[in-house]
C-alpha positions in Angstrom: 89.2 86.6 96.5 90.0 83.7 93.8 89.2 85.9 90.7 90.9 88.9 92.0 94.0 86.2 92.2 93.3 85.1 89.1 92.7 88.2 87.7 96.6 89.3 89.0 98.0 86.5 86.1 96.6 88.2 83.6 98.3 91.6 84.3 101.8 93.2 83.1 104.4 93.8 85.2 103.9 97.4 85.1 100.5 97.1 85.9 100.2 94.5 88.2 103.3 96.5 90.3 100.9 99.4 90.3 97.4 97.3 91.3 100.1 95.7 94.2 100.7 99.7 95.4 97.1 100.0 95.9 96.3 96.8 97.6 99.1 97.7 100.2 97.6 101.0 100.7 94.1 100.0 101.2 95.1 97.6 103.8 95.3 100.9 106.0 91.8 102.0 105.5 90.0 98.8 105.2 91.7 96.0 107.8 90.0 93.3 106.9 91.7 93.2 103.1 93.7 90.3 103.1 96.9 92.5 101.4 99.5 89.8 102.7 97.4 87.1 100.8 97.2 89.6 97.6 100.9 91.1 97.8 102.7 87.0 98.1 100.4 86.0 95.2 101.0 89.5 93.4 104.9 88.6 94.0 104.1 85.0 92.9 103.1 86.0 89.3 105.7 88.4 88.7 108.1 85.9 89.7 107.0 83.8 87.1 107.4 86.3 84.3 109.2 89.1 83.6 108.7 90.9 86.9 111.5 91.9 89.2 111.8 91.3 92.8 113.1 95.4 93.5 110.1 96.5 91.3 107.2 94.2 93.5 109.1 95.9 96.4 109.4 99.4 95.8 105.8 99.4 94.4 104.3 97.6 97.6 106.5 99.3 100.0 105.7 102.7 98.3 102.0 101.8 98.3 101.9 101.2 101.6 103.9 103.7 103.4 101.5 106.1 101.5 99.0 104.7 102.5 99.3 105.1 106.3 100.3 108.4 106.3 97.2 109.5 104.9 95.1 108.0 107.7 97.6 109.6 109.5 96.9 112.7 108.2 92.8 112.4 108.5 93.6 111.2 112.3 95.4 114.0 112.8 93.1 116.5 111.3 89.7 115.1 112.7 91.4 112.6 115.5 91.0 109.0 116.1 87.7 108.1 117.1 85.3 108.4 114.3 87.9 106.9 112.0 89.0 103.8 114.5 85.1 103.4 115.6 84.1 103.0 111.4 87.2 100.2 111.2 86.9 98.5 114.3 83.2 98.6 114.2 82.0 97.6 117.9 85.3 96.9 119.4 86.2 100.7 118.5 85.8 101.8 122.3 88.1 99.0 124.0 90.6 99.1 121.4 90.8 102.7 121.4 91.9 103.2 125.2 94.4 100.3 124.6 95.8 102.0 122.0 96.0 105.6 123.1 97.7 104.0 126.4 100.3 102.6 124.8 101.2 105.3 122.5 101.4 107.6 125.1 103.8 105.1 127.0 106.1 103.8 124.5 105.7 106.1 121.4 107.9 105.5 118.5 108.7 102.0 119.9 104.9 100.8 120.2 104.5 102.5 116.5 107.0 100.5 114.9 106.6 96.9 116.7 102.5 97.4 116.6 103.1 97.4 112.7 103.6 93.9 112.8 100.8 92.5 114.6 98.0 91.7 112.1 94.7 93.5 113.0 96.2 96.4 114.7 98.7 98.1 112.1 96.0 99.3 110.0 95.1 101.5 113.4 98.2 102.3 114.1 98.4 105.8 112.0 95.1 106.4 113.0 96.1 106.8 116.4 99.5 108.7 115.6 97.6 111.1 114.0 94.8 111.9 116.6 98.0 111.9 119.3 100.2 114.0 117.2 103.0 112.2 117.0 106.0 113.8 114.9 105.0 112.8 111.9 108.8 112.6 110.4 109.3 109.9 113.2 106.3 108.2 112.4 106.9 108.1 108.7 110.2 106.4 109.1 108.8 103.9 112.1 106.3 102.8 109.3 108.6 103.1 106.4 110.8 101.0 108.5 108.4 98.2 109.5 106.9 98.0 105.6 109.8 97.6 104.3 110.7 94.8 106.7 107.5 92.8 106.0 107.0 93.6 102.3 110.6 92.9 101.6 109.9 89.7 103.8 107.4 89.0 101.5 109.3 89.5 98.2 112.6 87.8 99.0 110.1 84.5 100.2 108.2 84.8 96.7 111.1 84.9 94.0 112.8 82.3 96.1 110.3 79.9 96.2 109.5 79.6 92.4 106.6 78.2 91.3 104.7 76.6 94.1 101.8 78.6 95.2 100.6 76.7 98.3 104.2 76.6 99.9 104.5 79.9 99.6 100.8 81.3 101.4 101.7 78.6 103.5 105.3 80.2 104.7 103.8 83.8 104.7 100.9 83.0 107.3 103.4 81.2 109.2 105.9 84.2 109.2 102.5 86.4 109.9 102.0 84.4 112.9 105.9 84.5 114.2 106.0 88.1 113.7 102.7 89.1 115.8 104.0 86.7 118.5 107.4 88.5 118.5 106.2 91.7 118.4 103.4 91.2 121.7 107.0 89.6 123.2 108.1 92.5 122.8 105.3 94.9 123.8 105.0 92.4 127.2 108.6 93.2 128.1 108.3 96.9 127.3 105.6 96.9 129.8 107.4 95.0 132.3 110.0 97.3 132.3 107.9 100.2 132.4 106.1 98.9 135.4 109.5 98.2 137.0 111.1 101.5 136.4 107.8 103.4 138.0 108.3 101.0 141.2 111.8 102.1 141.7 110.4 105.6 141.5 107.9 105.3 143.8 109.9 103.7 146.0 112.5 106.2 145.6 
């Protein structure tokens, strides 16, 4: 992890914007990849130099987005569980009913907030794509959430100037308050969901 860091200061801007696109994108086939760590240091160096904040952006953003819709597309075309069983390994069976259940229950909603919770986004196309989800409506859900965390993630790192450890610091931190907002979130989407199906039974 260190020398592909230090590797990233040796770049220019051009290339190290287009190594950035590709590091975003594999976050969606291999989970593990620490991309946050990669992208703020990525952002770090070109904030030093000549890079500009839109160009880390656009590149990451792009990168991304593209990305997921390409595990999109091979969940759609061959479905969820060969793909989700190679990149959850042996949690691939439990994970996969959680995750079916709640796109089936809160669709668009559950693809955009799930996009912040580290360790499940990189699924999240997956699963679109084996459920069929309009894929125009999925593509902007992601685009949307992307470009919320990556722009997070470039505003933090030109504004921070040169010190390194503050900024991983602040990004794990935001990491952390953004996968406890979003499970808020998907707690009281289910709360209400159970309360609405009362009232019907009821009714």
């Amino acid at each position: 992890m260190q020398s592909l860091l230090n590797w990233l200061v040796t770049l220019t801007p051009g290339t190290l914007y287009s190594v950035l696109a590709v590091v975003s994108a594999v976050e969606n086939v291999f989970p593990p990849f620490p991309s946050d760590v990669v992208v703020a240091f990525g952002s770090f160096v070109a904030a030093q130099g000549p890079g500009t904040a839109f160009g880390v952006f656009a590149f990451t953003w792009f990168g991304n987005v593209v990305g997921a819709m390409l595990v999109y597309a091979l969940g759609r075309r061959y479905g969820a569980r060969r793909l989700e069983r190679r990149l959850a390994g042996k949690y691939a069976e439990s994970r996969d009913a959680r995750m079916r259940a709640m796109f089936r229950r809160y669709g668009m909603p559950a693809v955009f907030v799930s996009r912040f919770i580290p360790g499940v986004r990189a699924l999240v196309p997956v699963f679109a794509g084996a459920l069929r989800l309009p894929v125009v409506w999925t593509a902007a859900m992601i685009a949307s959430a992307s470009g919320i965390w990556y722009g997070l993630i470039t505003f933090v790192a030109f504004r921070v100037g040169a010190d390194w450890p503050m900024l991983k610091g602040m990004i794990a931190q935001y990491s952390r308050t953004a996968a406890i907002m979003a499970a808020v979130i998907l707690a009281l989407g289910i709360v209400a969901w159970a309360l609405v199906r009362r009232r019907q039974k009821v009714n």
